[in-house]
N, C-alpha and C positions, 0 to 999 in steps of 0.2 A: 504494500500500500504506500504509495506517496502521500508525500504531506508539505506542503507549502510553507510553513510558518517553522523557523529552528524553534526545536525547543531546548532550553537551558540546563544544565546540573551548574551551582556553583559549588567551587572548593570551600575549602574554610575557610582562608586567608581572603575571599572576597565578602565586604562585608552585605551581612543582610538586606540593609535597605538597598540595595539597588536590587533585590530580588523581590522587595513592596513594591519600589517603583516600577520595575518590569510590568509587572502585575498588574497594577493600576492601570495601563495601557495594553491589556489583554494580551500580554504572556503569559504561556506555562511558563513555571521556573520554579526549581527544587533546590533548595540549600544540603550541604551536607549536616548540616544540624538537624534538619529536617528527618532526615532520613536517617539519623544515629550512625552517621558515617567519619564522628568526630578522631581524630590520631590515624584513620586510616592511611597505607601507604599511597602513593600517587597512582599506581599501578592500579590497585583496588579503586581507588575514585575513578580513573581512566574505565575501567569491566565495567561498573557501576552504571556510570552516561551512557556505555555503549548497551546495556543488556536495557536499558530504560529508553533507547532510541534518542539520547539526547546528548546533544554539544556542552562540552566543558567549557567553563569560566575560570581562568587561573590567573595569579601573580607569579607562579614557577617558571620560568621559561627554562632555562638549563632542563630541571628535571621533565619537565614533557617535550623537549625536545628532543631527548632523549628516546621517550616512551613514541611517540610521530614517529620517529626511524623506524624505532624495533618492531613498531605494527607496521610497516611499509616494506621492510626486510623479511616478515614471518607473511604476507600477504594478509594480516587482519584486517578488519575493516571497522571504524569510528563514526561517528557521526558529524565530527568537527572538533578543531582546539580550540580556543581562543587566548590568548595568554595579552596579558592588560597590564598596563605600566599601574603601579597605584595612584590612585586619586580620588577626591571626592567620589562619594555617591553619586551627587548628580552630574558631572563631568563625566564619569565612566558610562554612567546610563545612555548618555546624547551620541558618548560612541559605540554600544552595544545598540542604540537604534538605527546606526549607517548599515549594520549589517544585517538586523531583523526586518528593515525596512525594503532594502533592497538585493537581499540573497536570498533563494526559497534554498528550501532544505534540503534539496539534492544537490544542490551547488556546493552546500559545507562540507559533505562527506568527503572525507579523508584530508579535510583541508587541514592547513593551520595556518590562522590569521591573527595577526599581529595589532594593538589598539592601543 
């Protein structure tokens, strides 16, 4: 089934409210708090987005850089990276809406994109 619209897993390290604001404007979007995925390894959050059909939100870049290879080298398949400089809420939010706005969700798979 195709789906138009990414949907979201965030890490921990991204802070919650930009997954209220997501929301507020009619995104899915799943915190790992949410989901009691708190000390998980990156690896495990990585399975998690992808068995939930949904695009990561990180501040890691090294380690999912990392994790992007090694699913690209074993031929896995993702739903999307995202890896985000830190910054406010609302500044991170206005650039996770350049990509929700104008990527559909088959566009993300296997991607990783930089914000």
């Amino acid at each position: 089934m195709s789906r138009l619209f990414i949907e979201l897993y965030l890490d921990e390290d991204v802070d919650v409210q930009v997954a209220e604001l997501l929301r507020s404007r009619g995104f899915e979007v799943f915190t790992t708090q949410e989901v009691n995925l708190l000390s998980a390894s990156d690896a495990d959050q990585l399975s998690y987005a992808v068995q939930q059909g949904k695009a990561i939100v990180t501040h890691n870049r090294v380690h999912f850089e990392v994790l992007a290879k090694e699913y690209v080298a074993q031929g896995r398949f993702h739903y999307g990276i995202i890896i985000a400089t830190r910054r406010q809420a609302h500044k991170l939010v206005r650039r996770l809406l350049q990509i929700l706005n104008h990527v559909a969700a088959d566009e993300m798979e296997n991607q990783v994109r930089y914000i």
